[in-house]
C-alpha positions, 0 to 999 in steps of 0.5 A: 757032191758039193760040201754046204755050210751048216747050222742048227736044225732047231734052238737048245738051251743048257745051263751050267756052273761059270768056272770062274764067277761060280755063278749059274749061266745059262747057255742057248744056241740058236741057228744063224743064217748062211756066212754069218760064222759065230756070234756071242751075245750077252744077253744080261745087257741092255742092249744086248751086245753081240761079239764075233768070234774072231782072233784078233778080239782073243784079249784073254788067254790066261786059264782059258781063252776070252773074247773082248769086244772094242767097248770091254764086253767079254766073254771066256771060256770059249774053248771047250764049245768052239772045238765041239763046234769046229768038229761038227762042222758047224759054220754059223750059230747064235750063241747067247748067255746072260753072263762074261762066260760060257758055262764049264760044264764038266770041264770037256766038251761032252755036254755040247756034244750031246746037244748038238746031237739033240739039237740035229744039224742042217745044210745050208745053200752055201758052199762051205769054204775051208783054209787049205795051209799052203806053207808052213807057219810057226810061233815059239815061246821059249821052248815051246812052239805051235805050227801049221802045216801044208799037208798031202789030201784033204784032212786035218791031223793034229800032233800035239806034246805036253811036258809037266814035271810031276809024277803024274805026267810019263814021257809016254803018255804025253803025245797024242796024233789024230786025224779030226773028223766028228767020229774021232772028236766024239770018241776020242777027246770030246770028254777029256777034262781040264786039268789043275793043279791044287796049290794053283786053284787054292791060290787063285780062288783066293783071289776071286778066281775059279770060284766055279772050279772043282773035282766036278769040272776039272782032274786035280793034282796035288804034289803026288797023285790025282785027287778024283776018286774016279781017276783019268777017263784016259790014261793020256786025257792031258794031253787029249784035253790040250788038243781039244783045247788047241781045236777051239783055238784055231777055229777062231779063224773062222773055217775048217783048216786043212793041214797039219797042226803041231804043238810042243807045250803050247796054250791059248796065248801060242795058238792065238798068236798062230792063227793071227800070224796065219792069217797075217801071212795069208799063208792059206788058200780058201777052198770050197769043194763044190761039184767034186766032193766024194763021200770020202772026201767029205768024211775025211774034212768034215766027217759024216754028219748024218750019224750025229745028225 
């Protein structure tokens, strides 16, 4: 069995709250031909401008990760939608808005998984190309480091460690390993939720930031507790968030990794600077499984679509 690209079966629309402008966005994905990978367009501007998802046009890392074109267009708030995609196994989609910022829906990547299942998927005629890590690559902020990993087989597991000095956060409850595959993506962290703390969103929103943001999109702490009345849908979902951050992350690469990431306090701004030193090293080799890809193989690399399909 050969492992084809993928896109889209058919166009689907959502509209959501921006976390930053507070305003109203819509949102609409749209199949993309074989190799074209991932391409924002704005849609609110004319011209319309488009911008590939790419590392090196990641401008902004603070409170979420943003791409600026050369001319200063941006979009943010890619992170959440770039994971969904990434574990679906998605290589190539139009994503269109008429705003700087994907919709933040309910602070996770639920809504867009649901669309994608709405929407289906479909092979395309093309040999899908993953980055098999071929030696180790690693950045570091202090204490904090994030790195990739060779690995033995062809999977992609993820060990990931936050540290926040609050009541809240116990030393058990904040790691998380996992293997990435669809099934585990959906089950495990599509539906874990940004996370805040209440002084820090009183202060930017008095600065004309996280105007969108509230206990419908995001956990929030105050000194002592969570304030959501309904509480953590895991008891661990901080850290399962960051992993699902860190996935869309990394899937500014453009390919599906096969290897190991490993992560100790790390944010948008660490695995950014991974993938571009991943990519400044070559320290991967592209691999496309054509002809000798079994049903576990593809499973375990890209999980079996036709359940979500």
């Amino acid at each position: 069995m050969t492992i084809y690209q993928r896109t889209l079966k058919q166009t689907i629309e959502v509209s959501g709250i921006g976390l930053h402008s507070g305003n109203n966005v819509m949102l609409k994905l749209i199949p993309a031909p074989a190799n074209t990978g991932i391409v924002f367009r704005r849609v609110d501007l004319n011209p319309a401008v488009e911008i590939k998802a790419e590392p090196h046009l990641v401008r902004e890392t603070t409170l979420c990760t943003g791409l600026v074109s050369d001319e200063g267009v941006r979009v943010q708030t890619i992170e959440h939608l770039m994971a969904a995609i990434s574990s679906f196994g998605i290589d190539n989609l139009y994503v269109e808005l008429n705003s700087p910022e994907v919709p933040v829906m309910d602070g996770s990547s639920a809504a867009f998984v649901i669309l994608f299942q709405d929407a289906g998927l479909v092979h395309q005629e093309a040999p899908k190309k993953f980055y098999r890590i071929t030696k180790k690559v690693r950045v570091e902020d202090g204490d904090k480091f994030a790195e990739l990993v060779p690995v033995e087989g062809n999977k992609f597991n993820l060990d990931f460690t936050i540290d926040f000095n609050h009541p809240v956060f116990s030393k058990e409850l904040s790691h998380f390993n996992m293997d990435l595959t669809t099934k585990n993506f959906v089950e495990q962290l599509s539906r874990c939720r940004t996370f805040g703390f209440l002084k820090d969103i009183e202060y930017l929103q008095q600065h004309g930031l996280c105007r969108g943001g509230s206990l419908a999109n995001a956990i929030v702490l105050d000194e002592n507790r969570i304030i959501n009345e309904e509480g953590l849908r895991y008891n661990n979902e901080f850290v399962r968030h960051k992993m699902l951050d860190a996935i869309g992350d990394l899937f500014l690469c453009g390919h599906n990794l096969i290897g190991s990431y490993r992560a100790y306090k790390s944010g948008h701004h660490l695995n950014n600077l991974l993938v571009r030193k991943l990519l400044a090293e070559q320290a991967f080799e592209e691999v496309i499984f054509e002809n000798n890809a079994s049903e576990e193989l593809q499973q375990t690399v890209v999980a079996d679509v036709r359940v979500y399909a």
